[in-house]
TORKEKE-868125 format. One record per atom (N, C-alpha, C): atom name; z, x, y. Coordinates in nm, 3 decimals. Atoms other than C-alpha are relative to their C-alpha. Example, Ala and Ser with C-alpha at 12.3 -4.5 7.8 and 13.67 -1.06 7.14 Angstrom:
! residues 2
ATOM  atom        Z        X        Y
ATOM     N    0.000    0.089   -0.119
ATOM    CA    0.780    1.230   -0.450
ATOM     C    0.000    0.090    0.120
ATOM     N   -0.006   -0.082   -0.119
ATOM    CA    0.714    1.367   -0.106
ATOM     C    0.073   -0.077    0.109
***
This chain:
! residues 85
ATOM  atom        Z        X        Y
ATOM     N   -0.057    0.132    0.012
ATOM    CA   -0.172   -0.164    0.775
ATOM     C    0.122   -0.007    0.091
ATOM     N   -0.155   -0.024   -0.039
ATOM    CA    0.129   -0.273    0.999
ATOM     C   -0.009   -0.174   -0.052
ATOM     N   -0.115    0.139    0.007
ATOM    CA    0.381   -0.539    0.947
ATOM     C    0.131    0.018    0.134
ATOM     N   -0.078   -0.003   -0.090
ATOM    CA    0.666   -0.662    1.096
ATOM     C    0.147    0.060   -0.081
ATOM     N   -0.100    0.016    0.081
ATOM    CA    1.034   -0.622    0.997
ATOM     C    0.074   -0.099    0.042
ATOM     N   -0.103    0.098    0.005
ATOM    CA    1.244   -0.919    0.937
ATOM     C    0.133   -0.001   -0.061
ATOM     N   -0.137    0.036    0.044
ATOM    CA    1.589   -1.007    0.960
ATOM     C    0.053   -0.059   -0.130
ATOM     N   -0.044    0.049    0.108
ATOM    CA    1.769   -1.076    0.601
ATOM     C    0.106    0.044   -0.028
ATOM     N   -0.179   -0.084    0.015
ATOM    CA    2.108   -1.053    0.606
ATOM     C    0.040    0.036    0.153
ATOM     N   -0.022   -0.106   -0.086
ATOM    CA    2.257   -0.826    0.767
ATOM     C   -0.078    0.135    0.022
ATOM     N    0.109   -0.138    0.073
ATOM    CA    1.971   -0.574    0.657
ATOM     C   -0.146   -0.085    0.087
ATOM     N    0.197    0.085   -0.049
ATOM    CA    1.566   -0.584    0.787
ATOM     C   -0.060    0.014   -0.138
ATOM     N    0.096   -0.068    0.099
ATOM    CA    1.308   -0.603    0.540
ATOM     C   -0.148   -0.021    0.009
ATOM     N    0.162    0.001    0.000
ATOM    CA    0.928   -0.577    0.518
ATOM     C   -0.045   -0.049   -0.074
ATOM     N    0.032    0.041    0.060
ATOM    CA    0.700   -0.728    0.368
ATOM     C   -0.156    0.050   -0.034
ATOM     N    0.140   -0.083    0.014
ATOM    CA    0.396   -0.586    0.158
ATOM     C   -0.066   -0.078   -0.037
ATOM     N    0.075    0.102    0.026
ATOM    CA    0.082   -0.768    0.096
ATOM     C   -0.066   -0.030   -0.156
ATOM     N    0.064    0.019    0.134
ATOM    CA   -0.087   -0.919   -0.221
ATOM     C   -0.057    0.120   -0.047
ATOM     N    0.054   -0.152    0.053
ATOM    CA   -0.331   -0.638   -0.227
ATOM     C    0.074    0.112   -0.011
ATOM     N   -0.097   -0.098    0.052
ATOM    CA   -0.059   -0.390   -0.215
ATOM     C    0.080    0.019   -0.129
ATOM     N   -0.077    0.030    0.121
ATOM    CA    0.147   -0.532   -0.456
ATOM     C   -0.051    0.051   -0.121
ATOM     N    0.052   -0.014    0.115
ATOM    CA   -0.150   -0.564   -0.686
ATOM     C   -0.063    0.160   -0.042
ATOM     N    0.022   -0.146    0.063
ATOM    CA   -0.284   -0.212   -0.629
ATOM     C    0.058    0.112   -0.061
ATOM     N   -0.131   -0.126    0.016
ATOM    CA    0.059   -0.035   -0.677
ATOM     C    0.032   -0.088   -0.117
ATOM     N   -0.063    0.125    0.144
ATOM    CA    0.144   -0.335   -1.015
ATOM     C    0.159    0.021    0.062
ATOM     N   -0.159    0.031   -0.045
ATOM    CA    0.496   -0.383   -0.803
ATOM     C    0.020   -0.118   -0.016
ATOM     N   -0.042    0.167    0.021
ATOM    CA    0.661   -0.720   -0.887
ATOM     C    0.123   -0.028    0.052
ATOM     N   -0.215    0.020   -0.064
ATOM    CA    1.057   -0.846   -0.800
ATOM     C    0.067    0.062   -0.082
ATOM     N   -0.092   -0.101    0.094
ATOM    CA    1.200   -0.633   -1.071
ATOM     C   -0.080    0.147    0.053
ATOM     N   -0.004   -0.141    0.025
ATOM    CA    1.012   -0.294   -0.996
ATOM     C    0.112    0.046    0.108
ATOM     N   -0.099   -0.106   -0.089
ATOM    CA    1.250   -0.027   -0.848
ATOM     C   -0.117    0.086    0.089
ATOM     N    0.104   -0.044   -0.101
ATOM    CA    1.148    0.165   -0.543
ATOM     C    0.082    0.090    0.087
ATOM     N   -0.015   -0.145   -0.091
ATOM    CA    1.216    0.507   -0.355
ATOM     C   -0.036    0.001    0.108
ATOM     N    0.016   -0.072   -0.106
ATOM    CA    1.268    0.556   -0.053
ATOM     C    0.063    0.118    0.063
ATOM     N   -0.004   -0.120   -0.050
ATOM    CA    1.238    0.865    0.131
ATOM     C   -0.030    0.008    0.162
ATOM     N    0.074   -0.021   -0.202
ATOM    CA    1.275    0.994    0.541
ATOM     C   -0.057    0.112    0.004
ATOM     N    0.030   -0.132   -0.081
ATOM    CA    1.119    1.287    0.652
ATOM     C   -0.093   -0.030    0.102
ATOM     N   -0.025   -0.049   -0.147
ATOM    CA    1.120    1.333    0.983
ATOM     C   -0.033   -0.156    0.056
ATOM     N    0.015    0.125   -0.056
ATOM    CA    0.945    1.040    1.158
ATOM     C   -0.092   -0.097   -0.105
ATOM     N    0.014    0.062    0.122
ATOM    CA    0.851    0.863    0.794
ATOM     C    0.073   -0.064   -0.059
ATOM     N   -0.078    0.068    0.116
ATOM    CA    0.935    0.655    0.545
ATOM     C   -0.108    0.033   -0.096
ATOM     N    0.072   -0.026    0.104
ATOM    CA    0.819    0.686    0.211
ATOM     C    0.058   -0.075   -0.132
ATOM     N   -0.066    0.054    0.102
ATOM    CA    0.849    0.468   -0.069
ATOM     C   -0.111    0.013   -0.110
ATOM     N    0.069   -0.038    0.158
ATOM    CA    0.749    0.550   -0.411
ATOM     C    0.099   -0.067   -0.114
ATOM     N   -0.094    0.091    0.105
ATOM    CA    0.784    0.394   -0.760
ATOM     C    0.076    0.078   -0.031
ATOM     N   -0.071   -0.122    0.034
ATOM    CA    1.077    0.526   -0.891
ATOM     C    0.012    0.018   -0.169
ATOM     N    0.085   -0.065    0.176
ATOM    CA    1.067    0.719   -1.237
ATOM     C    0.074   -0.047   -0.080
ATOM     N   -0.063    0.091    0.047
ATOM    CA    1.321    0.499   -1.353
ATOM     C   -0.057   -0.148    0.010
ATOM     N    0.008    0.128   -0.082
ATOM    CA    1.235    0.147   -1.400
ATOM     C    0.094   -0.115   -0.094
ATOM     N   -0.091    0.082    0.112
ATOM    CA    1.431   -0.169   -1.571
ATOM     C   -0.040   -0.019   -0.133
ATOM     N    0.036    0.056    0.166
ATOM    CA    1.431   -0.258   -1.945
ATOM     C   -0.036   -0.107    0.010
ATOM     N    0.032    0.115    0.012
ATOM    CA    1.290   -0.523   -2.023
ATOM     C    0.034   -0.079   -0.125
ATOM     N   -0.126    0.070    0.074
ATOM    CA    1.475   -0.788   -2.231
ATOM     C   -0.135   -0.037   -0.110
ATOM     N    0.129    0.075    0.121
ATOM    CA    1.279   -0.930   -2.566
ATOM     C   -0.007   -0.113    0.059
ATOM     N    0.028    0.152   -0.038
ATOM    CA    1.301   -1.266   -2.397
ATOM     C   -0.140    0.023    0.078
ATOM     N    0.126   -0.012   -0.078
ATOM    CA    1.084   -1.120   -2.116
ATOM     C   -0.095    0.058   -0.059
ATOM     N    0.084   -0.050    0.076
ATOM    CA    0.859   -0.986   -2.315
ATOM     C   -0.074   -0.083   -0.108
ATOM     N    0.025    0.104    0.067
ATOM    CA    0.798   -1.258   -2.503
ATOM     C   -0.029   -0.117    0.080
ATOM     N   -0.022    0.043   -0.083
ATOM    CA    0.812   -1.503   -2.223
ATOM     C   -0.133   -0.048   -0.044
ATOM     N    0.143    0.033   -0.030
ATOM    CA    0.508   -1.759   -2.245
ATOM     C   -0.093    0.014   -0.189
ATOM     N    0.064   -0.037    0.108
ATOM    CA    0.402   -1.663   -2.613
ATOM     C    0.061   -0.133   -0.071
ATOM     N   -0.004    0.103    0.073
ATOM    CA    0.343   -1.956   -2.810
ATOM     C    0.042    0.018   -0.136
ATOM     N    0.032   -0.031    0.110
ATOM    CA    0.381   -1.797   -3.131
ATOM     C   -0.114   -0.023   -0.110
ATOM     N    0.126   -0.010    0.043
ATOM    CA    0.001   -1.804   -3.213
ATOM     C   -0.044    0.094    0.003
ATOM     N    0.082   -0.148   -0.006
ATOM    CA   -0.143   -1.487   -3.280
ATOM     C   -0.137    0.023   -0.075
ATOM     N    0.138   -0.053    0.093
ATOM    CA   -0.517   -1.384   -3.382
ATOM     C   -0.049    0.149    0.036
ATOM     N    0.009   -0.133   -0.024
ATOM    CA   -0.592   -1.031   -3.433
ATOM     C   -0.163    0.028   -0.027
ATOM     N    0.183    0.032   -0.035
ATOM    CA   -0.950   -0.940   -3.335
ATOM     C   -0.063    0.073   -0.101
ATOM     N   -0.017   -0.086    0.144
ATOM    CA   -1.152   -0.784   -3.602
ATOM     C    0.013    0.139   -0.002
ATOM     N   -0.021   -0.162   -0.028
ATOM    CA   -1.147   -0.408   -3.465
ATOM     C    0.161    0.006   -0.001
ATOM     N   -0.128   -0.007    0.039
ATOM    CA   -0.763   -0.506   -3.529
ATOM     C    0.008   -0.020   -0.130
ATOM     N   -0.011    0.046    0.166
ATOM    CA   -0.828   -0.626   -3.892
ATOM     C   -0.058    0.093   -0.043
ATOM     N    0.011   -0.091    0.095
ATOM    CA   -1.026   -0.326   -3.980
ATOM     C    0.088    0.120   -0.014
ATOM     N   -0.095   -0.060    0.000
ATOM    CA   -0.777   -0.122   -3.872
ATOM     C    0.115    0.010   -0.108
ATOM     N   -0.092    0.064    0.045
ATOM    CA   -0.512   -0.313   -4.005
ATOM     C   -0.030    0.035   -0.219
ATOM     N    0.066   -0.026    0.152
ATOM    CA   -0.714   -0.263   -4.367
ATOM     C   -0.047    0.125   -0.029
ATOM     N    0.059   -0.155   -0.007
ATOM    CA   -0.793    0.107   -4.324
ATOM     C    0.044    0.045   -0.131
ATOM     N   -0.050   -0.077    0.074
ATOM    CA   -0.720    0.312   -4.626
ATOM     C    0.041    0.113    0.063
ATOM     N   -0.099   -0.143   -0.046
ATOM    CA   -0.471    0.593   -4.594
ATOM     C   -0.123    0.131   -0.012
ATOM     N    0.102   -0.104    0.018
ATOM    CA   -0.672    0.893   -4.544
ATOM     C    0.088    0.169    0.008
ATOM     N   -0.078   -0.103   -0.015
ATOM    CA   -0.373    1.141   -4.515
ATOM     C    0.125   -0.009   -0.105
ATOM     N   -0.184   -0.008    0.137
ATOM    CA    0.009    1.208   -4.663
ATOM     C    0.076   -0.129    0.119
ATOM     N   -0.069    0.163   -0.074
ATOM    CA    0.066    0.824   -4.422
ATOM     C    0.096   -0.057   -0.128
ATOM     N   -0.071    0.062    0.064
ATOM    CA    0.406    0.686   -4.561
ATOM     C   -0.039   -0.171    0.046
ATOM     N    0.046    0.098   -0.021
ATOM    CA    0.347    0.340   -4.631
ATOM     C    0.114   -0.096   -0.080
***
């Protein structure tokens, strides 16, 4: 794949494509590693990434929930061990 690099700022930056994005799940919040060696770059996710707030996480949820029934039999299991309940 090449790209270009563009001016932003005072800084360049690149730009990666949909399919990249989507094959690596990178969005505008992930964090990202980069690394030189020698005539490289290398960017990897990094093993840190942000918290995510209960808002975002919630974000979009109507407060409608239906739980499917391989969640309801679950959900109805009898204890079969020393499970605090």
């Amino acid at each position: 794949m090449t790209t270009t690099a563009n001016r932003w700022g005072a800084a360049l930056g690149i730009r990666l494509t949909k399919p990249v994005l989507d094959k690596f799940a990178i969005d505008d919040k992930t964090l990202l590693d980069l690394d030189v060696h020698e005539d490289r770059i290398i960017i990897t996710r990094a093993k840190i990434q942000p918290k995510i707030t209960l808002e975002e996480l919630f974000d979009g949820f109507d407060g409608e929930y239906e739980m499917t029934e391989e969640m309801r039999k679950w959900d109805n299991m009898k204890p079969t061990g020393r499970e605090i309940l």
